[in-house]
C-alpha positions in Angstrom: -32.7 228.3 14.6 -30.1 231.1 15.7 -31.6 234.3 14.6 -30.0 238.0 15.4 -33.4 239.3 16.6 -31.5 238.6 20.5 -29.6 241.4 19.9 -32.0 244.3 18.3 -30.0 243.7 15.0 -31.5 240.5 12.6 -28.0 240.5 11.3 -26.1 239.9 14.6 -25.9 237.7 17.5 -25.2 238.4 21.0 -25.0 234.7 21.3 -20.9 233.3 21.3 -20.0 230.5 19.2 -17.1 228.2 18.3 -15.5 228.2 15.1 -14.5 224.7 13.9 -12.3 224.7 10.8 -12.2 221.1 8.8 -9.6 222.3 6.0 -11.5 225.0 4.0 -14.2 224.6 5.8 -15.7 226.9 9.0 -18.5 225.7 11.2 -19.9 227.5 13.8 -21.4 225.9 16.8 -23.2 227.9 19.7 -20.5 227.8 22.6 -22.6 226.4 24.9 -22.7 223.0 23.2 -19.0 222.7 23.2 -18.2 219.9 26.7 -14.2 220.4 25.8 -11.4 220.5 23.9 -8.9 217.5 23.3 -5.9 216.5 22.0 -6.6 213.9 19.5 -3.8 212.2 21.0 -6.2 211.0 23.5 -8.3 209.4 21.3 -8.3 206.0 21.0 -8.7 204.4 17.6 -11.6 202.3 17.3 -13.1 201.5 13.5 -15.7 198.5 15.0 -18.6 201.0 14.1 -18.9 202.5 10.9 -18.3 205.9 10.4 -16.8 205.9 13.5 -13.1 207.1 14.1 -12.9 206.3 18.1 -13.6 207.1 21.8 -12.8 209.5 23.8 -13.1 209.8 27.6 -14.6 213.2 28.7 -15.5 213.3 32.4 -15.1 209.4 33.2 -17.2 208.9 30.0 -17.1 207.3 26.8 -17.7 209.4 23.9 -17.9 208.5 20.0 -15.2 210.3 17.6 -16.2 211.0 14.3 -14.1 212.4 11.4 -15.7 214.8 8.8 -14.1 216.2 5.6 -14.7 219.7 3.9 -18.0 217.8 2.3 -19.3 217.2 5.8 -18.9 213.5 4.8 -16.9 211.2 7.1 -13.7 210.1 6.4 -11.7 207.8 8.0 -8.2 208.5 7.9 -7.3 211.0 10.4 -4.7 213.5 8.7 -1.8 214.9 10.2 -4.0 218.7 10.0 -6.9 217.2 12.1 -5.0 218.2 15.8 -8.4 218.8 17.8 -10.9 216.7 19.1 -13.9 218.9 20.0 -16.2 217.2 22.4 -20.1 218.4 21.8 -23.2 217.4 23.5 -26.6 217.4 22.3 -29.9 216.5 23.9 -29.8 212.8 23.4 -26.0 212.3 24.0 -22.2 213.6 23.8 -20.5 212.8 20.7 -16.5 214.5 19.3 -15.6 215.6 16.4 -12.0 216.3 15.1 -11.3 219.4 13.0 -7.9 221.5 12.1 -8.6 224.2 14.4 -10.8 225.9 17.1 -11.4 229.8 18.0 -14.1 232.1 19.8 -16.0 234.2 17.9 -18.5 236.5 19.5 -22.1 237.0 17.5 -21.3 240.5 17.5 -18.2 239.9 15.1 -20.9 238.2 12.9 -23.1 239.1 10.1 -26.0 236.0 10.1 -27.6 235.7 6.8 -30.4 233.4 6.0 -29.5 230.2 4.0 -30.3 230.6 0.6 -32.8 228.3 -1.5 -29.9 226.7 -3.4 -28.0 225.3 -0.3 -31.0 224.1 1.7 -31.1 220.5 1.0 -32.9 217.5 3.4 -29.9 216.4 4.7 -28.1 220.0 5.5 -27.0 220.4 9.0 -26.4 224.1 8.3 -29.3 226.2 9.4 -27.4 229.7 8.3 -24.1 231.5 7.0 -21.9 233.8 9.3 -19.8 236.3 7.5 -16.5 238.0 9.4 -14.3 240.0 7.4 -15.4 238.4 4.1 -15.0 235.4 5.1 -18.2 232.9 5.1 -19.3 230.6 8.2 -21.7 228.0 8.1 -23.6 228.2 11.3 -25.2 224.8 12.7 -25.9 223.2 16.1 -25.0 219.9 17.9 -28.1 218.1 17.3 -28.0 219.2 13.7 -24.3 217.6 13.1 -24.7 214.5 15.1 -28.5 213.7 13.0 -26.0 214.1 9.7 -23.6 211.4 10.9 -26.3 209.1 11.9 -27.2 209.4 8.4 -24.1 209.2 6.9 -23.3 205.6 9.2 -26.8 204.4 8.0 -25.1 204.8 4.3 -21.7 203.8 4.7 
């Protein structure tokens, strides 16, 4: 769980994260689970799996691409917005995801707010909400995202 309690403040974060934008959409991902960014030109299609958009090579590796939509559900057309492919890796293994756009936000920026009751569901990969200049973040993790499209495969 990130907390603020790192920086003296339980609303703030010294911690740096990655913003992720999928249309309306803002995840925030600590920065030190993001491996690279990629053009999604370098992905090559591959639909054999479901769920799955492609692979991408990071590092002489093979990684699995995945497409999410504002709903956090995947989607498999790739739209012309979707321009970055943002390689992540967890503890079990690296995975990418595509999204609109990418930027660096420092914890400091943020205000971290617990999740309230109504938005924490089984399935949620969002552990809390961000908030910079009235806008609202949901803040999640690697692991978190990558055990929500294993369950989204199993049901497609």
């Amino acid at each position: 769980m990130i907390t603020g309690h790192e920086s003296g403040n339980p609303g703030q974060s010294t911690q740096g994260f990655m913003q992720l934008t999928i249309g309306m959409v803002s995840l925030l991902l600590p920065m030190e689970q993001v491996v690279s960014l990629e053009s999604v030109l370098d992905i090559t299609l591959d639909e054999s799996e479901s769920g799955l958009l492609g692979q991408i090579i990071v590092g002489g590796t093979g990684r699995p691409v995945f497409n999410l939509g504002e709903d956090l559900q995947l989607v498999d057309e790739l739209t012309e917005a979707r321009k970055v492919c943002v390689c992540l890796d967890n503890d079990e293994n690296g995975y990418g995801i595509v999204c609109d756009q990418v930027n660096t936000v420092l914890g400091t920026e943020l205000e971290l707010v617990a999740l309230p009751a109504c938005m924490k569901t089984e399935n949620t990969p969002v552990c809390a909400l961000a908030i910079k200049d009235k806008h609202v973040m949901s803040v999640t993790d690697a692991g978190a995202v990558r055990r929500l499209i294993s369950q989204l495969q199993q049901a497609h």
